[in-house]
Residue, then its C-alpha position, 0 to 999 in steps of 0.5 A: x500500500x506504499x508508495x514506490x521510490x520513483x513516485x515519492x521521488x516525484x512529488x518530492x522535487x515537485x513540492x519541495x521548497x528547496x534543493x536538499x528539502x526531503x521532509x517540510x510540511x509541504x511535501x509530506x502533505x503531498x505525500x500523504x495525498x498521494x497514499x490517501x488517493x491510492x488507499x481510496x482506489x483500493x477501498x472502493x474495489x475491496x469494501x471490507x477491507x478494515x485494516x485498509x480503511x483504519x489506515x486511512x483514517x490515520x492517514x487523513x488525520x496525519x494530513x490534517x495536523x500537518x495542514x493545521x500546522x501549516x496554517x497557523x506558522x504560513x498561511x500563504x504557503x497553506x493556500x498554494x499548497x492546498x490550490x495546488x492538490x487540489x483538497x479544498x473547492 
């Protein structure tokens, strides 16, 4: 249910907020997203799936303490990374 290298590799360089940046809010929010994304696709085709579905919800509650910290220490930064994934309409 991760992610392979070459995919965390991608969203690193796209979300990162310098050259050596590997771990700030912004791209392990990506992250999170991405494992979200695929965690839903694979729920919608196995339904009683629970130990998925748990993961799930520890995963979303990461991402949102992560967003909320983001928000109170950059707000800008929260509104371009959040248009940019495309979380809130």
């Amino acid at each position: 249910m991760s992610l392979d290298k070459g995919t965390k590799e991608e969203i690193t360089k796209k979300f990162q907020l310098h050259e050596k940046d590997t771990g700030s809010a912004d791209v392990q929010i990506a992250i999170l997203t991405e494992r979200i994304a695929e965690l839903t696709e694979h729920l919608k085709l196995s339904p009683k799936d629970h130990g998925a579905r748990l993961a799930l919800l520890k995963l979303v509650g990461q991402r949102r303490k992560l967003l909320d910290y983001l928000n109170s220490t950059d707000t800008k930064r929260y509104q371009t990374l959040i248009n940019r994934l495309g979380l809130r309409k």
